[in-house]
TITORGU-894020 format. One record per residue (C-alpha): residue in one letter; chain; x, y, z. Coordinates in steps of 0.05 Angstrom, whole numbers. Each point is the difference from the previous one (the first is absolute). Example, Ala and Ser with C-alpha at 12.3 -4.5 7.8 and 13.67 -1.06 7.14 Angstrom:
TITORGU-894020
R, kolvex, vexfi, x, y, z
R, A, A, 246, -90, 156
R, S, A, 27, 69, -13
end
This chain:
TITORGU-894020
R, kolvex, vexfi, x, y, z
R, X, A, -741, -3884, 1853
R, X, A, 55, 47, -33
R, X, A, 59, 30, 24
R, X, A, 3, 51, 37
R, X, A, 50, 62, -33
R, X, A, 28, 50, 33
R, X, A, 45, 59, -40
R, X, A, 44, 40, 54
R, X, A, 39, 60, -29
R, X, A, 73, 18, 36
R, X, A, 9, 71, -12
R, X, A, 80, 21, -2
R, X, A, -5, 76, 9
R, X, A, 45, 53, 17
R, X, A, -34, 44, 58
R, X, A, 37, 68, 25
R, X, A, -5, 7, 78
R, X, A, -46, 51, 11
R, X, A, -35, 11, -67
R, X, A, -67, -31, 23
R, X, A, -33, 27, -59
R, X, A, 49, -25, -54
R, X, A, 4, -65, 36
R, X, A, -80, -10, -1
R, X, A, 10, 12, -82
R, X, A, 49, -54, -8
R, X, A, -47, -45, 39
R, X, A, -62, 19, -41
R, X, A, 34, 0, -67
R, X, A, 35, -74, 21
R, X, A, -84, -17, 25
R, X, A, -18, 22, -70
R, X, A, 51, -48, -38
R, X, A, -14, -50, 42
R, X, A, -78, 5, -12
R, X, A, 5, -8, -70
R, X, A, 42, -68, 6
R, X, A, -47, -27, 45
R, X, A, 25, 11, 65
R, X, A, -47, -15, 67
R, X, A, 51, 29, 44
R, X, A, 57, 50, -7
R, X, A, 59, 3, 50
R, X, A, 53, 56, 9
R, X, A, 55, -2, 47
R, X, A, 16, 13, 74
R, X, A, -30, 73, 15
R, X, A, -1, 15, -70
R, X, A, -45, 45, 15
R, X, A, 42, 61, 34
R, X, A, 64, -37, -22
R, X, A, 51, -41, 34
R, X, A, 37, 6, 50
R, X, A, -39, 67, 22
R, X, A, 39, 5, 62
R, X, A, -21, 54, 48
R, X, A, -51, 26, -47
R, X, A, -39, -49, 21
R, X, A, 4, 42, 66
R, X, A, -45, 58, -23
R, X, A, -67, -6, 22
R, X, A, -20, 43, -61
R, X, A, 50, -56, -41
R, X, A, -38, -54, 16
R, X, A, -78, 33, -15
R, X, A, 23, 12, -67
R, X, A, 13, -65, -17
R, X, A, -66, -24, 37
R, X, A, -37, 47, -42
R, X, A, 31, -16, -66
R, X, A, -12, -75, 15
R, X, A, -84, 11, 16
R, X, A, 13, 39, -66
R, X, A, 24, -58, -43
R, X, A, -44, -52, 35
R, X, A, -62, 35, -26
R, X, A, 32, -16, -66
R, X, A, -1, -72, 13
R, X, A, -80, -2, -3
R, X, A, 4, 1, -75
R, X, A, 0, -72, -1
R, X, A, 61, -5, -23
R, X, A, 64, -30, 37
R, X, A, 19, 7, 74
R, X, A, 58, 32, 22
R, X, A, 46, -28, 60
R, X, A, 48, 61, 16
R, X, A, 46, 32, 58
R, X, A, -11, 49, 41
R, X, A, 13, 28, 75
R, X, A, -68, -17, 28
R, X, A, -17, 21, 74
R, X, A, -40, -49, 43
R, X, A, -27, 24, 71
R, X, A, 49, 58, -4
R, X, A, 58, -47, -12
R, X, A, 39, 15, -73
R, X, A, 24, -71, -34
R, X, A, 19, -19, -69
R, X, A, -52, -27, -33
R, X, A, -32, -42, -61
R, X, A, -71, 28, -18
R, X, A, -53, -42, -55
R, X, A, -37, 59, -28
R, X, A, -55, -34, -40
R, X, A, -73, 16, -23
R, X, A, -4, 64, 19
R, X, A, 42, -3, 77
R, X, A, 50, -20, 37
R, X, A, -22, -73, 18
R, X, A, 57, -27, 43
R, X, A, 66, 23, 31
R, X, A, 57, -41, 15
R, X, A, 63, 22, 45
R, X, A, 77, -13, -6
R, X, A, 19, -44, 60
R, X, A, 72, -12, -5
R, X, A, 36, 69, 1
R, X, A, 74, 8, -24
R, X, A, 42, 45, 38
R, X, A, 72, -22, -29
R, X, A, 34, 19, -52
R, X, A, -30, 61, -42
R, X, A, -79, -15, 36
R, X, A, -13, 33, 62
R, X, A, -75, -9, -12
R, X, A, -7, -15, 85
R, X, A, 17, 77, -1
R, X, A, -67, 11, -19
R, X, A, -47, -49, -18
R, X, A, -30, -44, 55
R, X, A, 0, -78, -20
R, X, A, -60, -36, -23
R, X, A, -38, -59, 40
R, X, A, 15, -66, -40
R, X, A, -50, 8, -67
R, X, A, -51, -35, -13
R, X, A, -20, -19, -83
R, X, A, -44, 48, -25
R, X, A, -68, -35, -44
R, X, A, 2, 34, -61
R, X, A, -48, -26, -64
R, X, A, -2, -71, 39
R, X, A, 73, 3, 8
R, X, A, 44, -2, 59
R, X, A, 62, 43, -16
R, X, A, 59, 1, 58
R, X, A, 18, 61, -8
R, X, A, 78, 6, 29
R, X, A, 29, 68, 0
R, X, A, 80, -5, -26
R, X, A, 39, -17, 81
R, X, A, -67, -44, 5
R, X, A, 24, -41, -51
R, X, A, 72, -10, 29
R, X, A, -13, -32, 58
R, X, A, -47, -74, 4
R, X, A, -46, 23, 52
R, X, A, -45, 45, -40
R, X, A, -20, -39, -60
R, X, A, -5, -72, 44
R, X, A, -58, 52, 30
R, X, A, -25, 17, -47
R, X, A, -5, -72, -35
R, X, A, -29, -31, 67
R, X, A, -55, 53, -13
R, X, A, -14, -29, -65
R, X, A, 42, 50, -46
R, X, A, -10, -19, -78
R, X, A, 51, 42, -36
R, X, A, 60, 40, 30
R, X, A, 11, 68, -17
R, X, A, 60, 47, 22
R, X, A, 1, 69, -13
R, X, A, 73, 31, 2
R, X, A, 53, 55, 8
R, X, A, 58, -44, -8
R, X, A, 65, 50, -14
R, X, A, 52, -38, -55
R, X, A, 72, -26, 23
R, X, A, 37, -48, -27
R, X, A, -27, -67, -6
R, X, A, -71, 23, 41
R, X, A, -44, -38, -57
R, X, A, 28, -68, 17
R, X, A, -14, 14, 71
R, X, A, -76, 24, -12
R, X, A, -5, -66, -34
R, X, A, 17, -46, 39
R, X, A, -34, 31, 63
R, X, A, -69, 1, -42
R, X, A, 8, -79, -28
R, X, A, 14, -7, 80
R, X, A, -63, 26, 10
R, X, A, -32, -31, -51
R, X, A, 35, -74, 12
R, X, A, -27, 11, 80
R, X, A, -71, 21, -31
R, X, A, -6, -38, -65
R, X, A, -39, 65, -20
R, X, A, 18, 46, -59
R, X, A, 37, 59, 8
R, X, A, -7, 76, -32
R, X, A, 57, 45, 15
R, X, A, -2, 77, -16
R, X, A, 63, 35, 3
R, X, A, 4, 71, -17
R, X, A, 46, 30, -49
R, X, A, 44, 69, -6
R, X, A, 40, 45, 51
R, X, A, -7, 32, 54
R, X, A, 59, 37, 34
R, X, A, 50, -49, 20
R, X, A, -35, -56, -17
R, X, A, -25, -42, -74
R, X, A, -60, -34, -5
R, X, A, 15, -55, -49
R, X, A, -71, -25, -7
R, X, A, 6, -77, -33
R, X, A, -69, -17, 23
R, X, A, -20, -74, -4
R, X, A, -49, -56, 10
R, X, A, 14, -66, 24
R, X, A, -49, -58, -4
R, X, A, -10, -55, 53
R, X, A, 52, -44, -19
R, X, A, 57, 59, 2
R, X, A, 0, 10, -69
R, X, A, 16, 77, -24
R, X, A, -52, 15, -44
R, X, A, -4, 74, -18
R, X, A, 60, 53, 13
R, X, A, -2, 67, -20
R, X, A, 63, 37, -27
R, X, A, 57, 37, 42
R, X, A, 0, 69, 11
R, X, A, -69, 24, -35
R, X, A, -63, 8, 16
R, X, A, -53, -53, -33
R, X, A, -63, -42, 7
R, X, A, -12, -69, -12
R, X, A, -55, -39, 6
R, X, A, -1, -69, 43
R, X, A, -54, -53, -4
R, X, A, -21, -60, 35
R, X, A, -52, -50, -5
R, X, A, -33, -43, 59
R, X, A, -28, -68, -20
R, X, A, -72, -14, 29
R, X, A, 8, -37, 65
R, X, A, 23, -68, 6
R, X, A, 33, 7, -69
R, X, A, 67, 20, 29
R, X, A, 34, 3, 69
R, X, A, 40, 51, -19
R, X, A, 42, -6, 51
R, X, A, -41, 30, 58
R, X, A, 11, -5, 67
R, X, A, -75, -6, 28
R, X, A, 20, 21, 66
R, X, A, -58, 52, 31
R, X, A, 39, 30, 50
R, X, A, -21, 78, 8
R, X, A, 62, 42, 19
R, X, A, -47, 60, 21
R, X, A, 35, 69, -6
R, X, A, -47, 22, -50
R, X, A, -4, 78, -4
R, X, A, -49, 31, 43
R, X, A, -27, 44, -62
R, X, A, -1, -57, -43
R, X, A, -68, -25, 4
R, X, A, -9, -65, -44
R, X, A, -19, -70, 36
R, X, A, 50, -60, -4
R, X, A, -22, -61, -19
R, X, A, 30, -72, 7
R, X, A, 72, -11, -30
R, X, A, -5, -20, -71
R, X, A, 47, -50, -46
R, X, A, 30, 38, -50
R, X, A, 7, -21, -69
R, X, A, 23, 57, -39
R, X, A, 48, -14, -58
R, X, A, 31, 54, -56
R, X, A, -50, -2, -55
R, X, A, 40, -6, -61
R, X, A, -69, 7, -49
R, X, A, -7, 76, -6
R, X, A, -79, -11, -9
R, X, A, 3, 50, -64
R, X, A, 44, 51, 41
R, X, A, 76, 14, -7
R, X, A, 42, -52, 28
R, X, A, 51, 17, 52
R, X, A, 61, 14, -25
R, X, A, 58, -47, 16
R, X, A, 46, 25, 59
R, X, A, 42, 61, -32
R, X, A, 79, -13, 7
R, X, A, 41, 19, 63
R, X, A, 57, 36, -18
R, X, A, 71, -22, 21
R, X, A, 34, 17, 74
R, X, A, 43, 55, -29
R, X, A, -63, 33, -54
R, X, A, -50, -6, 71
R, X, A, 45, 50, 23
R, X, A, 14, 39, -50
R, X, A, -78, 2, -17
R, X, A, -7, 19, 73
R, X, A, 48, 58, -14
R, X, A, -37, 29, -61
R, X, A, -73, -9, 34
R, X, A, 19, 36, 72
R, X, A, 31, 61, -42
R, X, A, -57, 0, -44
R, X, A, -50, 6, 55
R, X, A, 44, 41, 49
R, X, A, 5, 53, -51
R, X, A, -69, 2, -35
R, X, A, -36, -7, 65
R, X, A, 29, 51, 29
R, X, A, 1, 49, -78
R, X, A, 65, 12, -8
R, X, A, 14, 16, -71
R, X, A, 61, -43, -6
R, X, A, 70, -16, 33
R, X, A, 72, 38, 0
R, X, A, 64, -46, 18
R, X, A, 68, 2, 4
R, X, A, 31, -39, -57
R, X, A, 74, -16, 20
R, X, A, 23, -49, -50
R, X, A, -9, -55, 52
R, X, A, -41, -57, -3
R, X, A, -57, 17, 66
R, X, A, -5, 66, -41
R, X, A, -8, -32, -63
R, X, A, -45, -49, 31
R, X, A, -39, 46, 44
R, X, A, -17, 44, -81
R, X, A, -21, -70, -36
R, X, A, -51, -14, 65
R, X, A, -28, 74, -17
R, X, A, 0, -7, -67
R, X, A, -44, -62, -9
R, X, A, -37, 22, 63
R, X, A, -25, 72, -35
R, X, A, 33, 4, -55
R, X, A, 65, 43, -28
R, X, A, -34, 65, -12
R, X, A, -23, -1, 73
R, X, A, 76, -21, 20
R, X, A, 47, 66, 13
R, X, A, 84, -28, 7
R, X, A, 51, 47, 17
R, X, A, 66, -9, -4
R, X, A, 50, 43, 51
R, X, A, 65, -11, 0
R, X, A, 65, 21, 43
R, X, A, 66, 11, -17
R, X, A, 8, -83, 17
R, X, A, -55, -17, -43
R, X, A, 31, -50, -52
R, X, A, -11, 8, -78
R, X, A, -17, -71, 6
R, X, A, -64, 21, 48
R, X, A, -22, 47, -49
R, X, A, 1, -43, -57
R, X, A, -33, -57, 36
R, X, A, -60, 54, 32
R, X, A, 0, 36, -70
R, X, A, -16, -75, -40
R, X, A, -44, -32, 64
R, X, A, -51, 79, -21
R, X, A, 17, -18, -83
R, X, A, -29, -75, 22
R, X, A, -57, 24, 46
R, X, A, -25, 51, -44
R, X, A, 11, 65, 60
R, X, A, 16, 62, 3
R, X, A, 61, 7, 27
R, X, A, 33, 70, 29
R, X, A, 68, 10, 26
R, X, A, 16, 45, 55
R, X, A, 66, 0, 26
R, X, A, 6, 15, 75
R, X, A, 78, 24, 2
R, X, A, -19, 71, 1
R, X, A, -62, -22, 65
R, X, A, 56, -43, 31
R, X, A, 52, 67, -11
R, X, A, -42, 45, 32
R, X, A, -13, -40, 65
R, X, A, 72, -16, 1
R, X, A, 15, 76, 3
R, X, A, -59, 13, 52
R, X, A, 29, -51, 44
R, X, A, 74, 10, -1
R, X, A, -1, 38, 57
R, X, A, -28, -58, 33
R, X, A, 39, -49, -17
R, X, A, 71, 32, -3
R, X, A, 56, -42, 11
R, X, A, -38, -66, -1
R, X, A, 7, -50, -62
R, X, A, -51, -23, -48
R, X, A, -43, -59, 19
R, X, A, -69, -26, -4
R, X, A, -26, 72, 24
R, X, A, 18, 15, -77
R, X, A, -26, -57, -30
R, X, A, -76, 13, 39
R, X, A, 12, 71, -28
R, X, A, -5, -33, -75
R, X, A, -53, -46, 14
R, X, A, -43, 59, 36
R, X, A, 13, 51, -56
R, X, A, -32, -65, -50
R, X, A, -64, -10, 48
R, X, A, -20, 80, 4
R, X, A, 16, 7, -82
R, X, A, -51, -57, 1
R, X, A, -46, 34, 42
R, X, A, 2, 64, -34
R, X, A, -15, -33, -62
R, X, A, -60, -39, 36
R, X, A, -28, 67, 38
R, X, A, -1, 46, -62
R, X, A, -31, -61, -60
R, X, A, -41, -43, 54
R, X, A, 35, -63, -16
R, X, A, 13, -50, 64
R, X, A, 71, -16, 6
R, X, A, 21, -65, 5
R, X, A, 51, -28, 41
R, X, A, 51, -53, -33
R, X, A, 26, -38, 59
R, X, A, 3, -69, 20
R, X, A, -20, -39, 64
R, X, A, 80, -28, 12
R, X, A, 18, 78, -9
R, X, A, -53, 24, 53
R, X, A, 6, -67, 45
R, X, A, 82, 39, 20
R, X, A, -12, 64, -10
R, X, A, 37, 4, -67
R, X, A, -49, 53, -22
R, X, A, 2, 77, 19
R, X, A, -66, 25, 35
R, X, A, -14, 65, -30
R, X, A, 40, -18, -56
R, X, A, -26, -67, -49
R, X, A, -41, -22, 58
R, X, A, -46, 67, -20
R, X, A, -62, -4, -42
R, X, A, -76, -30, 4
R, X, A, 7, -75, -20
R, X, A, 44, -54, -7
R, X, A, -3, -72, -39
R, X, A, 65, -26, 24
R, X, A, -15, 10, 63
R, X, A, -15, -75, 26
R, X, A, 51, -23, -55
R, X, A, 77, -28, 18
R, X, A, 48, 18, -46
R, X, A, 13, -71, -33
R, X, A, -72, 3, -12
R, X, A, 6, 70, -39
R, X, A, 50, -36, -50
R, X, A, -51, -58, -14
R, X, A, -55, 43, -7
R, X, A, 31, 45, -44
R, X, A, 20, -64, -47
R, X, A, -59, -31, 2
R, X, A, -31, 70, -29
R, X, A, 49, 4, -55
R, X, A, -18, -68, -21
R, X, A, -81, 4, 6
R, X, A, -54, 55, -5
R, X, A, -50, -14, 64
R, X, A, -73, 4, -27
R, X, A, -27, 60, 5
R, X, A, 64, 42, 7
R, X, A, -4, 72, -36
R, X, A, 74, -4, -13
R, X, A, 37, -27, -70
R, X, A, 16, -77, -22
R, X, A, 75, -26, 8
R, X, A, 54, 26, 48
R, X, A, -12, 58, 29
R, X, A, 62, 5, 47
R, X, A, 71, 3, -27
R, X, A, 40, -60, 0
R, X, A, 54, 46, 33
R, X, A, -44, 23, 59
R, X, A, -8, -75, 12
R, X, A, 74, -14, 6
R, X, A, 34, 57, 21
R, X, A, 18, 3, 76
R, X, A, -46, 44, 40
R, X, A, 12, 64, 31
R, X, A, -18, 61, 23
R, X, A, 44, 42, -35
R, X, A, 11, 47, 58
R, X, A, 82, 0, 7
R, X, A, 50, -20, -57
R, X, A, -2, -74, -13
R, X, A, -57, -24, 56
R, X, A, -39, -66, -7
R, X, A, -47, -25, 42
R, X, A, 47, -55, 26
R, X, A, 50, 50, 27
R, X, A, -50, 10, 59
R, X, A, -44, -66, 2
R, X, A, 10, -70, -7
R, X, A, -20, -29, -69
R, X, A, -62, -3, -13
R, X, A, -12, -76, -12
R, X, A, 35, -3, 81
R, X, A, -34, 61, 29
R, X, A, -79, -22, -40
R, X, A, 13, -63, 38
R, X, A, 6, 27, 65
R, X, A, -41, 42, 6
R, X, A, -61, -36, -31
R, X, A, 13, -44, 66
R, X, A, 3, 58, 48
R, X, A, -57, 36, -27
R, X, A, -46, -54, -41
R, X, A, 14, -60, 47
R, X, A, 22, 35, 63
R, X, A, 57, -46, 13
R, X, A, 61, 17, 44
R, X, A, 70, 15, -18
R, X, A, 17, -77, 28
R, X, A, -59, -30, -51
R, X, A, 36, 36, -62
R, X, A, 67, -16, 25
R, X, A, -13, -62, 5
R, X, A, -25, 3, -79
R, X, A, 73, 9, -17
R, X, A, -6, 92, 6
R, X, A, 61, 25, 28
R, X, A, -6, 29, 68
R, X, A, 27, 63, 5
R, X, A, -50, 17, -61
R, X, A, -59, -26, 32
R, X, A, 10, 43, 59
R, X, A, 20, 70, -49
R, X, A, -63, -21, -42
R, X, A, -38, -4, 62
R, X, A, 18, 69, 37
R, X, A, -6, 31, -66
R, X, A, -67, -25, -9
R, X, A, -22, 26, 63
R, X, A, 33, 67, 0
R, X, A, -35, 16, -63
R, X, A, -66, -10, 27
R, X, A, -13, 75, 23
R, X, A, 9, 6, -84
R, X, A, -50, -56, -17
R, X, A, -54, 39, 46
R, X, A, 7, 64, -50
R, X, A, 6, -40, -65
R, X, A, -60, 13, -48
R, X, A, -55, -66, -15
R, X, A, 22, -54, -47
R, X, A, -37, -63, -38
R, X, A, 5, -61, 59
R, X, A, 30, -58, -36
R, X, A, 24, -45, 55
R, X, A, -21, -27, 70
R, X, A, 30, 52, 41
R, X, A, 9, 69, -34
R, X, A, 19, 59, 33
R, X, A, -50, 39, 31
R, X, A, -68, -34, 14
R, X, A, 33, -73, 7
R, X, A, 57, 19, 38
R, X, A, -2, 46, 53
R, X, A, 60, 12, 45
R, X, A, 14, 51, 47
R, X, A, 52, 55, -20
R, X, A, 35, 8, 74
R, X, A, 17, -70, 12
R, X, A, 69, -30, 25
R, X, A, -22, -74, -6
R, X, A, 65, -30, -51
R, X, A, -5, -80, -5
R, X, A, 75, -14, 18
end
């Protein structure tokens, strides 16, 4: 007797929520690829097929037909003889809507497989409207079991000892798995957990691109029995690779199998196949490519600092082609989350799709304009300057009434900032370009930020990212060119922007530190007050200062009524602003 083969395609596409139609192409196109290198079986990633996360389009009764029809559609396809496809889609069963896994192959859909384990932390609220899935059961496809674990189903031990005790061959998990920093190492080690508890192999299918607030950073892989990373796709684009395994007749090789027969039941009430007995398993990565093209070794992970920076340059991408904008308008200051904030748009779409506009005040520095005027030169932008004395003079005038007889303060300063935001988005109304918003997540964790004013605009890429981290981003660009970026080789930001002490320009002689703690102090704090939720007795215990802890901490929650009417921004880290972190605006509660 022979081996037995078996070629499995992992399909790393970027779907948009909602556009069934272009979704089904990217599926068909990655079927077609796939065909030709020999693929049996093709899988795409968690609800690939109306996008992830849909959220409460999922809702729509008319919604969720669509995608029903579109997927009869495509299995028709699949009677061509050539491979099957294993794709995601909102699937109702006995009226009840769940997220589901479907095998579309020779001709129909031939079994359906439902998402047990439903996250509702974090960014998921997926109990919101799907209902969760009976334990699943494998699914018998070409005389081969596959567990099929949909991405939570793979988190938690439960799910794939079921689906092993029913006599699962060869785990797959489909996935919408959003990027932060450092998420790759955990996807790994909960699949080799998996895979050490099953001794089975392991396909996981990430998806790849943006979508809103959140980054898709793909880095499919495939992990043989023994834990062993055997295929990985690349960050942050979409791409199909081909994985193969080989079963030696029986009695040739133990493989590892746990023989146990055990049926976990749950199997889908529309999924009509018969069980068998439990089966050893014996599937090993084939390294002879039989005459085919050999998988391709795993494709590089990029560093901490160029994951997030790739993140960056992939959300904006997406966030402003999906939704056909013709480019971006910004601020450009002469400070560095300016500066930063026109690289990330530059490599994202390129500098003839990147609008800056300089608009300075009567305490604009000739230093800022150089610095803005060389950061354009380096980028390759156009750059306009429109000076807002004569905007600031005239509101001055219209409110002296107002304010007669009381002094200058902050009122004046918001006056500058607001002038900026509506030159911005005059610009953006009348040439169609989205502005983008330049601040930073320590600026908009207290407030430092002027709603109406720089907090204006469609999209942010700083949004999730402290301040410190905005200097070592911005380095790290000078010194490297991420792959793919539209923008030029070498440094792109001024050495001065880098070094310079940050301010906002809005009185004579301001820095940043004349109102907030430095930055190294105030990043520290409040990464454990908003990341790690710690109290002000846990971080001064780590050596903070008191009296800081508690001004960081009532400023952090008196800006929240801000953070509620700040536009969306690329989710870098555990807890960003918005869907990770939701506080109430009216609340009283201060720790100490």
């Amino acid at each position: 007797m022979t081996d037995r083969r078996l070629a499995i395609a992992i399909a790393q596409i970027n779907p948009t929520v909602g556009d069934i139609a272009g979704n089904i192409a990217l599926l068909q196109a990655a079927r077609r690829t796939a065909g030709a290198a020999g693929a049996v079986l093709v899988v795409g990633p968690e609800l690939c097929v109306v996008g992830y996360p849909p959220e409460d389009l999922v809702l729509k009764p008319r919604f969720v037909d669509a995608a029903a029809a579109a997927v009869a559609a495509l299995a028709v396809e699949t009677g061509d003889g050539g491979p099957a496809l294993l794709v995601g889609c909102p699937w109702r069963v006995d009226g009840r809507l769940y997220n589901a896994a479907l095998l579309l192959d020779a001709g129909a859909v031939t079994a359906i497989r439902l998402k047990h384990e439903l996250p509702n932390y974090g960014v998921f609220d997926e109990k919101r409207v799907f209902e969760p899935g009976p334990l699943p059961a494998p699914i018998e496809f070409r005389g081969v079991r596959l567990g099929v674990m949909i991405c939570e189903d793979m988190w938690y031990p439960r799910v794939a000892a079921a689906l092993t005790e029913a006599g699962a061959e060869l785990l797959i998990v489909p996935n919408g798995s959003p990027f932060e920093t450092g998420k790759y190492g955990v996807r790994l080690t909960f699949a080799r957990q998996r895979v050490a508890e099953s001794r089975r192999p392991l396909v996981y299918v990430n998806q790849v691109g943006g979508q809103d607030e959140l980054v898709f950073d793909g880095v499919s892989f495939a992990i043989d029995g023994e834990g062993t990373e055997r295929a990985r796709l690349p960050f942050g684009e979409p791409a199909l690779a081909m994985t193969r395994w080989r079963r030696p007749p029986a009695g040739a090789d133990s493989g590892g199998a746990n023989p146990a027969g055990a049926d976990s039941g749950g199997a889908n009430p529309a999924d009509v196949e018969r069980r068998g007995p439990a089966v050893a398993t014996g599937w090993r990565w084939d390294d002879d490519d039989s005459g085919n093209a050999p998988a391709p070794a795993p494709a590089p992970l990029p560093g901490a600092v160029g994951a997030s920076y790739g993140a960056m340059v992939l959300g904006l991408r997406d966030y402003v082609g999906k939704n056909r904008f013709p480019g971006v308008v910004l601020g450009l200051s002469g400070g560095i989350d300016s500066a930063l904030s026109a690289a990330v748009a530059v490599d994202a779409l390129g500098a003839e799709r990147v609008h800056c506009v300089m608009m300075p005040s009567v305490y604009t520095s000739q230093e800022s304009l150089e610095e803005a005027e060389g950061c354009a030169r380096r980028l390759g932008v156009r750059l306009d300057t429109v000076p807002i004395d004569p905007a600031v003079a005239a509101f001055s005038a219209v409110l002296a009434p107002l304010f007669a007889g009381r002094p200058a303060d902050t009122t004046e300063e918001n006056i500058q900032s607001r002038v900026r935001g509506l030159i911005l988005m005059a610009i953006s109304n009348k040439l169609g370009a989205m502005v983008l918003t330049t601040g930073n997540k320590s600026e908009m964790s207290v407030g430092y930020a002027t709603i109406y004013g720089d907090m204006c605009g469609g999209y942010s890429v700083l949004k999730d990212v402290y301040k410190t981290a905005v200097y070592r981003l911005a380095r790290w660009r000078n010194r490297e060119r991420p792959p793919g970026a539209l923008g030029p080789e070498g440094p792109v930001i001024p050495e001065r922007t880098l070094t310079r002490p940050a301010t906002a320009e809005l009185r004579p002689n301001q820095t940043d530190q004349d109102s907030l703690p430095p930055y190294a102090v105030l990043d520290a704090i409040l990464e454990g007050l908003v990341e790690r939720e710690e109290s002000v007795a846990d971080l001064v215990a780590q050596g903070n200062d008191r009296d800081t802890v508690l001004r960081v901490e009532r400023l952090l929650h008196a800006a929240e009524y801000k953070r509620r009417q700040a536009p969306p921004g690329v989710k870098m880290t555990s807890r960003n602003f918005g869907r990770d972190r939701r506080y109430p605006i009216t609340n009283r509660f201060r720790d100490g």
